[in-house]
C-alpha positions in Angstrom: -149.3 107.6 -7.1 -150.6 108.2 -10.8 -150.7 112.2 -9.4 -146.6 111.4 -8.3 -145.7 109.4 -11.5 -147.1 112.3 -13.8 -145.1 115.2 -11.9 -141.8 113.4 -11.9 -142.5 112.9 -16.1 -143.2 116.2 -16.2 -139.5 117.4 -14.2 -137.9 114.8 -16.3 -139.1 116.2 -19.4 -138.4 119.5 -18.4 -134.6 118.6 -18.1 -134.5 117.5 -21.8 -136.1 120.9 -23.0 -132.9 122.4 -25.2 -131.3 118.9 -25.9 -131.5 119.5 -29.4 -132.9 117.1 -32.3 -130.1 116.0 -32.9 -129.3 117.3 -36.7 -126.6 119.2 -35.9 -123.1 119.1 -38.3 -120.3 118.3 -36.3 -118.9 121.6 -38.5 -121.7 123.1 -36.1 -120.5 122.3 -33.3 -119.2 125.0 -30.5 -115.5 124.2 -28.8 -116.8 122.8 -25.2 -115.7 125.5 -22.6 -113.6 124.5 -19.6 -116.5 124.6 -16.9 -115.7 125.4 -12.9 -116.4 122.3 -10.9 -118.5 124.4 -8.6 -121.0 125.4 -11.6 -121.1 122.0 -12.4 -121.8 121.0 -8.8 -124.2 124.4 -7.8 -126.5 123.2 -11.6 -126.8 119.6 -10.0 -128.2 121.2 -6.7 -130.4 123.0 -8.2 -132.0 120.3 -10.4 -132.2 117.9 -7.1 -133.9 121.3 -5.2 -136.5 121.6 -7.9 -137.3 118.0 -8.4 -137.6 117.5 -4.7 -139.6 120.3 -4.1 -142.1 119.3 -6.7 -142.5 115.6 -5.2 -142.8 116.8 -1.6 -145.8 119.4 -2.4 -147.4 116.7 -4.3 -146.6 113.8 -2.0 -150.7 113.5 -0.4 -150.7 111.0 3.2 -153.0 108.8 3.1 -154.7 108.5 6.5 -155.2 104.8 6.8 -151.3 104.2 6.1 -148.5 105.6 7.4 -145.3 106.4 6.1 -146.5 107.4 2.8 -144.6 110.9 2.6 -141.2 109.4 3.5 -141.6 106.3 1.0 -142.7 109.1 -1.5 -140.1 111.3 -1.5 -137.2 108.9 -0.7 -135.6 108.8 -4.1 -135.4 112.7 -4.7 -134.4 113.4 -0.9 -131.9 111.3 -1.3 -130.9 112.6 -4.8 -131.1 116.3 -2.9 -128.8 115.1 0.0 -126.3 114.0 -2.4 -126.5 117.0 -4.2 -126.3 119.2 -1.5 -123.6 117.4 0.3 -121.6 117.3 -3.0 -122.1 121.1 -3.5 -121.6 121.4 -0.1 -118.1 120.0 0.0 -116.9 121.3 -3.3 -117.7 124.9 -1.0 -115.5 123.9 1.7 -112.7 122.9 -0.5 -112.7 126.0 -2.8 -110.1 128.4 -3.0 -111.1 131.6 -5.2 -109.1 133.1 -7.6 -110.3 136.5 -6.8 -112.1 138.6 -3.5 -114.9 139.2 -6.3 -114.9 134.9 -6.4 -115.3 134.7 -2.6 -118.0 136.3 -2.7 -119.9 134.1 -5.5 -119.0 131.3 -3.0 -120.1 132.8 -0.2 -123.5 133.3 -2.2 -123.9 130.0 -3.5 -123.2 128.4 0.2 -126.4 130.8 2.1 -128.6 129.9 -1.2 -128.2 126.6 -0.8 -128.3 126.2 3.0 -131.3 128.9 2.9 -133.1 125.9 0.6 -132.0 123.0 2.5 -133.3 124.6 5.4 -136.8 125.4 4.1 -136.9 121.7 2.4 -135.9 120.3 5.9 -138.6 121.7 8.3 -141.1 121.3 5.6 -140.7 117.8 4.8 -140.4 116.9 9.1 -143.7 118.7 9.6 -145.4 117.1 6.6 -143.4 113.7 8.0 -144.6 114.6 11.4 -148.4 115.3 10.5 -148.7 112.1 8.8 -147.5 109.9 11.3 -149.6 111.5 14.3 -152.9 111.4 12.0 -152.2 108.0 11.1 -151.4 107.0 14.7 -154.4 108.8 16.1 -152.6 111.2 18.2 -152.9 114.7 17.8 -150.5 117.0 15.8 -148.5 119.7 17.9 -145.8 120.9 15.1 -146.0 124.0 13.1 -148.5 123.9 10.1 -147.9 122.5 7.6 -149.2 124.2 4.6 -147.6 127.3 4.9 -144.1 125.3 5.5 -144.4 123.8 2.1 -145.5 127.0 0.8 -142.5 128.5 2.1 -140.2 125.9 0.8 -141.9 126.3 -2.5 -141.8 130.1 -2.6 -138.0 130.0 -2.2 -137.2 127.1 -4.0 -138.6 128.9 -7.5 -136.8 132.0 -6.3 -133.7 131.1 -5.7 -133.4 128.6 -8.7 -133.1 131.7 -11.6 -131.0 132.9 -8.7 -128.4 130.3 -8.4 -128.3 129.8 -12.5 -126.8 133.3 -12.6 -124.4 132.4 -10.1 -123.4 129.4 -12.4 -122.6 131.8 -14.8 -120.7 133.5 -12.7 -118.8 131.3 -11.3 -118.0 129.9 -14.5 -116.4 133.8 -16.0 -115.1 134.8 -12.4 -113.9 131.8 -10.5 
C-alpha cells in the first residue's frame, strides 16, 4: 500500500507541475480563451487514463487475500468511467462546425475506446488471476503481464496523442 500511496503522490504532483508560484500581476494576466467543451471533456479523460493506468500496473495481489486489485483500483476506475462516459457522451452529442471537425471527433472517439479497451481486458485478467490464485483454482485467461503491458504501451502513446487533439479541437471545432 505504501508502493500505491507513493505513485498516486507522484500523479498528483505531476498535475500541479505548471500551476505557477503564484506571483503573477493581475496586469500579467492573459484574457481566458473560450475553451470547446470537448477539449475540456477529452483533457479529463486523459488525466483519469493515466492515473488509472499507473495504479493498475502497480496494484500487486496479495495471494493470501483476495480482492485486493479491485479494492485497489476502485477509486481511479471509477474516476476513469466517469471520465470516459462523460467524454463519451459529449461525442455523441457533438455537432462539428466543419468536415475537418468530424474528423477530430471521430479521432478522439477510436483513441478513447482503443484505451478503454486495453484498460478493460487488462484489469479483468489481472482481476481474474487474483481471484483464481487466491481461491486455489487454476488460471485459464490470457496472461497477464503482457495485457498490462499493452494497456501501458498505449496509454503513454496515445496521451501526447490526444493533447494535440485538444488543441485541435479547441482552433477547429
Amino acid at each position: 500500500m505504501r508502493r500505491l500511496s507513493i505513485m498516486a503522490t507522484a500523479v498528483a504532483l505531476s498535475a500541479c507541475i505548471g500551476c505557477g508560484d503564484g506571483d503573477q500581476d493581475a496586469s500579467d494576466a492573459k484574457p481566458a480563451r473560450a475553451s470547446h467543451p470537448l477539449a475540456g471533456e477529452l483533457a479529463a479523460w486523459r488525466s483519469a487514463a493515466i492515473s488509472y493506468n499507473a495504479v493498475l500496473k502497480n496494484c500487486q495481489p496479495y495471494p493470501e487475500n483476495g480482492g485486493v486489485i479491485p479494492a485497489c483500483t476502485r477509486k481511479w476506475r471509477r474516476n476513469y468511467d466517469r471520465a470516459y462516459e462523460s467524454l463519451a457522451r459529449k461525442l455523441r452529442s457533438a455537432r462539428p462546425s466543419s468536415p475537418d471537425c468530424a474528423r477530430l471527433l471521430v479521432r478522439a472517439k477510436s483513441l478513447s475506446s482503443e484505451v478503454t479497451n486495453a484498460l478493460t481486458r487488462a484489469y479483468e485478467a489481472h482481476s481474474a488471476l487474483e481471484r483464481s490464485v487466491s481461491g486455489g483454482d487454476e488460471y485459464r485467461g490470457p496472461p497477464v503481464l503482457p495485457l498490462l503491458d499493452r494497456a501501458d504501451k498505449i496509454t503513454l502513446r496515445d496521451s501526447p496523442i490526444a493533447s494535440d487533439l485538444e488543441s485541435s479541437i479547441r482552433r477547429t471545432c
